[in-house]
FIKOLNU-165272 format. One record per residue (C-alpha): residue number from 1; x, y negated, z negated. Coordinates in pm, whole numbers. Each point is the difference from the previous one (the first is absolute). Layout:
NODE   i      X      Y      Z
NODE NUM      X      Y      Z
...
end
This chain:
NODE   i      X      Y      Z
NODE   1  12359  11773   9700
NODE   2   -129    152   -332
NODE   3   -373     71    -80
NODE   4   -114    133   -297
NODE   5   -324    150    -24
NODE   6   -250    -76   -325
NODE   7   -196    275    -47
NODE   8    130    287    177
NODE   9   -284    274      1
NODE  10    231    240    232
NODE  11     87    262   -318
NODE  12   -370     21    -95
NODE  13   -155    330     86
NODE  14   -298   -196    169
NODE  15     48     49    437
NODE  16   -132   -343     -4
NODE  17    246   -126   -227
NODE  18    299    205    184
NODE  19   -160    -96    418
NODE  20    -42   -378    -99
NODE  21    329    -34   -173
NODE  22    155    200    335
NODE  23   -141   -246    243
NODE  24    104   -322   -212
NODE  25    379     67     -6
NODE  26    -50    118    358
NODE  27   -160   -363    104
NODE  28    267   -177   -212
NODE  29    280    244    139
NODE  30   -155   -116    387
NODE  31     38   -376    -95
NODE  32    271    -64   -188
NODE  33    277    236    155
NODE  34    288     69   -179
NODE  35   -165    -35   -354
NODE  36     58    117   -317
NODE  37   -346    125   -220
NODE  38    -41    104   -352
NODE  39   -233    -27   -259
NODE  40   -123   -138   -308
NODE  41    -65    219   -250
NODE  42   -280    -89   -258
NODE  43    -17    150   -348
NODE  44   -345    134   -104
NODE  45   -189   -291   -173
NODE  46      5     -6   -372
NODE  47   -265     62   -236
NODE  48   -181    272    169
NODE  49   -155     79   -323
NODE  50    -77   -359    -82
NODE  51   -162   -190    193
NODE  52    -49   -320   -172
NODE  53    366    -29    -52
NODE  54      7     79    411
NODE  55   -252   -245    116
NODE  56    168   -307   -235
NODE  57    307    105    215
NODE  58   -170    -41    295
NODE  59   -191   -272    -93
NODE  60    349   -190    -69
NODE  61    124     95    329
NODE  62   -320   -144    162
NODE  63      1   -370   -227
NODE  64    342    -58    137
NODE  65    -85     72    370
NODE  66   -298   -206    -13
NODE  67    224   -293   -169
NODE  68    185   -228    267
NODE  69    231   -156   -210
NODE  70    127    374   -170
NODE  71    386    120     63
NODE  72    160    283    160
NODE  73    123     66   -312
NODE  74   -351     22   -156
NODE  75   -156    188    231
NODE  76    315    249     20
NODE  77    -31     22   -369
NODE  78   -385     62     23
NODE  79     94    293    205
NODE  80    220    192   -242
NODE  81   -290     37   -218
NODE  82   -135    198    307
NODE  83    341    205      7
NODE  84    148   -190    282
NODE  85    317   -133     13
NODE  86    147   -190    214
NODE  87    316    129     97
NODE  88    335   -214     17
NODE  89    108    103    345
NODE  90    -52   -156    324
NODE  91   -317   -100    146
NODE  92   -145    227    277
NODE  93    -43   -226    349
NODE  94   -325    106    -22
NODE  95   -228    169   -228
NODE  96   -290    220     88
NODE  97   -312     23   -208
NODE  98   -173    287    154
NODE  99   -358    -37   -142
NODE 100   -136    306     94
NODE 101   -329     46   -258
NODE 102    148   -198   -266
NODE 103   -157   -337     69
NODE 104   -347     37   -139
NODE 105   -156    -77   -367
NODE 106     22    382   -106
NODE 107    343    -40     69
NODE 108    248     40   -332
NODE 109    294   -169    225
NODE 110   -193   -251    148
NODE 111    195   -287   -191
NODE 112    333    184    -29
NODE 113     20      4    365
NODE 114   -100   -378     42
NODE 115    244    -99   -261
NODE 116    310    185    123
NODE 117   -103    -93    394
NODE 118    -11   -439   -183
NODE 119    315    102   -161
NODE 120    191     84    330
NODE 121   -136   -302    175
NODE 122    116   -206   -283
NODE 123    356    140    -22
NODE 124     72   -104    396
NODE 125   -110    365    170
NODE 126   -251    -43    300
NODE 127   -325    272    -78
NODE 128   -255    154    153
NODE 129   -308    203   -160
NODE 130   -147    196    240
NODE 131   -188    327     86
NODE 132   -260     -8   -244
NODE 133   -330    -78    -68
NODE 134   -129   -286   -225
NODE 135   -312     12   -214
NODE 136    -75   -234   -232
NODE 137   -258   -188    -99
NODE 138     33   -359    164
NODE 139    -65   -161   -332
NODE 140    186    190   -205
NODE 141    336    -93   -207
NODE 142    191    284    217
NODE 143   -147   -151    303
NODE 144    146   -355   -102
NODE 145    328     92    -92
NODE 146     45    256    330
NODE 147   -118   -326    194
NODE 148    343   -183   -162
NODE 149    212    246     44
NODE 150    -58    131    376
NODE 151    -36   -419    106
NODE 152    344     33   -102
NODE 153    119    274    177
NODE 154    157     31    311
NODE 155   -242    312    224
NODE 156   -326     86   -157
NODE 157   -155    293    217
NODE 158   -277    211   -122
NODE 159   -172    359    153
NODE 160   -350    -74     68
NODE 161   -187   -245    116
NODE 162   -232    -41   -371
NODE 163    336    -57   -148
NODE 164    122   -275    246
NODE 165   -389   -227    -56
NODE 166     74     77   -358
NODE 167    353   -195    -24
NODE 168   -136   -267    237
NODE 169   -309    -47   -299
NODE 170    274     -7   -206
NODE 171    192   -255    185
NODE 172    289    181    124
NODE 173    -54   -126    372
NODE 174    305    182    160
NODE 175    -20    340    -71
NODE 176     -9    189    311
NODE 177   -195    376     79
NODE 178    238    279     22
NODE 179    -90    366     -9
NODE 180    119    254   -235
NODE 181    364     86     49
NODE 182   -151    395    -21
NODE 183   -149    -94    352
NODE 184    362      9    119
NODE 185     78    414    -80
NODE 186     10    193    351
NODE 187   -244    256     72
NODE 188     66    328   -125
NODE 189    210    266    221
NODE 190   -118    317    115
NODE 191    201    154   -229
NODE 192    -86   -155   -299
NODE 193   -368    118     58
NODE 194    112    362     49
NODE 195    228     -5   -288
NODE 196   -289   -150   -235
NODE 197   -227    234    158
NODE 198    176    319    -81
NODE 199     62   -162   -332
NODE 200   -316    -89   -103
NODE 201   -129    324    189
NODE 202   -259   -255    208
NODE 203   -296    126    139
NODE 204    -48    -89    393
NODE 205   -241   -282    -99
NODE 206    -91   -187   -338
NODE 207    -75   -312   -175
NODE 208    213   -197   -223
NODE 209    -98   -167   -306
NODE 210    139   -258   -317
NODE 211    -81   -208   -261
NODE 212    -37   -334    -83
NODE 213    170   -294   -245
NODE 214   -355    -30    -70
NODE 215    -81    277   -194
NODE 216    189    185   -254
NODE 217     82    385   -106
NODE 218   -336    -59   -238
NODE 219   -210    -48    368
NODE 220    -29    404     62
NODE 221   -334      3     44
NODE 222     12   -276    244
NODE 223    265    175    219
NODE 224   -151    350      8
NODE 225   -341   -179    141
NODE 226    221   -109    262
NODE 227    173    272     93
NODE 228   -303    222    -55
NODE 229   -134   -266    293
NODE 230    283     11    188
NODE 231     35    378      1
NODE 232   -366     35    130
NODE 233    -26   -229    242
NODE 234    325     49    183
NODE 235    -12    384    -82
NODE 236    399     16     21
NODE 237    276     67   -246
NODE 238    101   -301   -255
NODE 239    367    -55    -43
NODE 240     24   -263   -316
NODE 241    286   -208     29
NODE 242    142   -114   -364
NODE 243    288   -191    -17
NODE 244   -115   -240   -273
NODE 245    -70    147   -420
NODE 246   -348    -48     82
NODE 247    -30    157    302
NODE 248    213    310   -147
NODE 249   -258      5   -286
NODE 250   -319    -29    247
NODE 251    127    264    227
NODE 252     31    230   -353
NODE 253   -376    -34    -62
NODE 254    -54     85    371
NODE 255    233    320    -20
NODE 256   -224     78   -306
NODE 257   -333    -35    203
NODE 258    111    167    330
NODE 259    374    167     11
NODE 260    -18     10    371
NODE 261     40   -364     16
NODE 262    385    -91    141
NODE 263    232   -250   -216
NODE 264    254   -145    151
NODE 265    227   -222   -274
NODE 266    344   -195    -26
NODE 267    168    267     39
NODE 268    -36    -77    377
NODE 269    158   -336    116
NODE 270   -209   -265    167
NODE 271     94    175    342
NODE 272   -168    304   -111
NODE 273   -304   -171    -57
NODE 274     -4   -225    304
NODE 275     41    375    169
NODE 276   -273    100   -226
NODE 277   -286   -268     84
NODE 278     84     -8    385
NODE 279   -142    331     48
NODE 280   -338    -20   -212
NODE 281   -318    -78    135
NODE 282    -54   -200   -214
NODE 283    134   -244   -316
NODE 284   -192    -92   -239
NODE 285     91   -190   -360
NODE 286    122   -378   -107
NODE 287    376     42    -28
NODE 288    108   -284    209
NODE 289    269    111    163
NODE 290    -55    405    132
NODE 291   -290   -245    173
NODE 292    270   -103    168
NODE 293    170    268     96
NODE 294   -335    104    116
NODE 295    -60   -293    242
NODE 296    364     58    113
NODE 297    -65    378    115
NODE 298   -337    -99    120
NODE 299   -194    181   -272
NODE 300   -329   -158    -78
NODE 301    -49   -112   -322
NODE 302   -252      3   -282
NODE 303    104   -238   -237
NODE 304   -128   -121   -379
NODE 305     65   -274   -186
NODE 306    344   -106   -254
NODE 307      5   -178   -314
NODE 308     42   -314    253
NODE 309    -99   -131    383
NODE 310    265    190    164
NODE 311   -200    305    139
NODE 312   -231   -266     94
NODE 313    320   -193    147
NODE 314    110    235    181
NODE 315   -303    106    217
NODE 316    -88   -304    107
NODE 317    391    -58     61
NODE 318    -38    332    221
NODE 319   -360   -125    161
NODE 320   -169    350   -130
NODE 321   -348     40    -26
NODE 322    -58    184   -325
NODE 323     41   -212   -266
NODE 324    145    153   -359
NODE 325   -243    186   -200
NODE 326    -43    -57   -378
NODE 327     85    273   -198
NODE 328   -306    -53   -211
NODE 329   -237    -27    237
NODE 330     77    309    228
NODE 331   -385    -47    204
NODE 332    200    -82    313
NODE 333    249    277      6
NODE 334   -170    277    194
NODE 335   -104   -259    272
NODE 336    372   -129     58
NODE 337    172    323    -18
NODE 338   -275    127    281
NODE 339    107   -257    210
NODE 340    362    -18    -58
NODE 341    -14    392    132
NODE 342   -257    -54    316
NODE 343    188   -313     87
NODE 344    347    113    -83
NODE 345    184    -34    336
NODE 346   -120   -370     43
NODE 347     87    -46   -364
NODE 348    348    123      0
NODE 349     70   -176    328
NODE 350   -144   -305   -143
NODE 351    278     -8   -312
NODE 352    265    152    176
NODE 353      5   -287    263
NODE 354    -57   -292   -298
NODE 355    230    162   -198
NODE 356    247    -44    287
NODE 357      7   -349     54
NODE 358     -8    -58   -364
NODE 359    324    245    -49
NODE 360    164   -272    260
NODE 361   -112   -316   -244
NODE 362    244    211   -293
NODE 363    312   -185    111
NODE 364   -124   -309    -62
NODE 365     60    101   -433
NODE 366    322   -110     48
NODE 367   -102   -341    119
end
């Protein structure tokens, strides 16, 4: 069997990117055994510079999903002007769209990846779209269109449980709840922890901290009051871990303001950092998936919000008690770090346990 995968995230320097892409060929690996995976590679959209000239692309791609009586043909030539082409070789048996945080109105690929997924179907290959999260706005154009397109599909599964009344709003009745495919990385080894330790030259105890897809490298003044709060309150060493540009940038501005906080980048893998988080006291930030890692290694979390639900999501996927903070309203934040600490071991058990069962749901991706 041969399954391609549409939007492979596993060479970005993100952990997320690299521990979700991991655990999907892993779950498609289980279930279809032997099998044969590659991927589709997508060329940078055009007009970066232009964006009028980019959204009339778009906007093309868009009229001819929404109309029922357009061609493959049309819709394949739609998609050029979005640098894809469709390729003259066989079909995959199955092609994987793997959401991921692409499937949102912020989203520059939102109707790239809805037209290639149609364009599959069309051409006789069976497709799923799955691990993602989905936030639209139920009235929306984007909404309609996704609502065609994943009726017509053959697995819909989504992350979080916001995502999964979303698509049922929308009409897409059977998508199905499946957790992240990051939920499926093993804990990390006693030697990974040393090795990072030594590396990273770890103090015995410490706190970890990260951004947000909600804020930018212009929000400086927003992260140093929360680290300034964090640093306080918990009265341990911060270890900031960056493996996105904006992170890199905010952990610059904190290296300016205090050079004894820790930065731990991509140069680490997504091991490294699982290593990382499961021996803080402590995580706190919005980056979706080092949450993860965190409820894996049964470090208690607290999070902030993303530019979408899936912070939100994934707490209430996890059944955690501290819901995500905004980043502009920081009021909260010394309250729910003071009780993340005092309650820590009931915390960490809490996730760890969840995050169990929910690491046994990953299989089912490959439904």
């Amino acid at each position: 069997m041969r399954i391609s995968i549409l939007n492979d995230t596993s060479k970005n320097s993100n952990w997320g990117c690299a521990a979700t892409v991991h655990g999907l060929r892993q779950s498609l690996a289980d279930v279809f055994n032997p099998s044969v995976m590659d991927s589709i590679e997508l060329q940078p959209l055009p007009y970066k510079k232009i964006k009028l000239l980019r959204n009339r692309s778009v906007s093309a791609v868009a009229r001819c999903l929404a109309d029922p009586q357009h061609t493959t043909g049309q819709l394949a030539a739609q998609l050029e002007k979005l640098n894809f082409k469709n390729t003259d070789g066989p079909l995959p048996d199955l092609l994987v769209l793997n959401g991921e945080g692409g499937i949102h109105s912020k989203s520059g690929h939102l109707m790239r990846f809805l037209g290639v997924a149609k364009l599959f179907k069309e051409l006789g290959a069976r497709v799923s779209a799955v691990n993602q999260s989905v936030d639209l706005d139920v009235n929306s154009r984007e909404a309609k269109i996704l609502g065609i397109v994943y009726r017509a599909l053959d697995f819909v599964s989504v992350r979080e449980p916001i995502s999964l009344r979303l698509l049922q709003q929308i009409g897409v009745h059977d998508a199905v709840l499946v957790p992240d495919a990051a939920f499926s990385v093993t804990l990390a080894t006693q030697d990974e922890k040393n090795e990072v330790a030594s590396r990273l030259e770890l103090p015995e105890r410490y706190v970890c901290l990260t951004g947000s897809s909600d804020i930018t490298k212009r929000s400086g003044n927003i992260f140093l009051k929360l680290y300034e709060c964090l640093k306080q309150v918990s009265g341990l060493p911060v270890v900031m871990m960056a493996s996105t540009k904006t992170d890199k940038a905010l952990a610059k501005i904190l290296r300016a303001h205090d050079p004894s906080v820790m930065v731990m980048t991509d140069a680490y893998d997504y091991r490294s950092a699982l290593a990382v988080i499961s021996g803080a006291d402590l995580l706190v930030g919005g980056r979706f998936h080092p949450n993860i890692f965190a409820a894996r290694e049964g470090t208690p979390v607290v999070p902030f919000k993303g530019n979408t639900h899936k912070m939100e999501g994934l707490m209430e996927l996890l059944s955690y008690p501290i819901d995500p903070i905004d980043w502009h309203d920081l009021a909260d934040c010394e309250t729910q770090i003071k009780y993340a600490l005092n309650d820590h071991q009931a915390l960490g058990q809490l996730l760890a346990v969840n995050s169990e069962q929910r690491a046994d749901e990953v299989i089912r991706l490959a439904v």
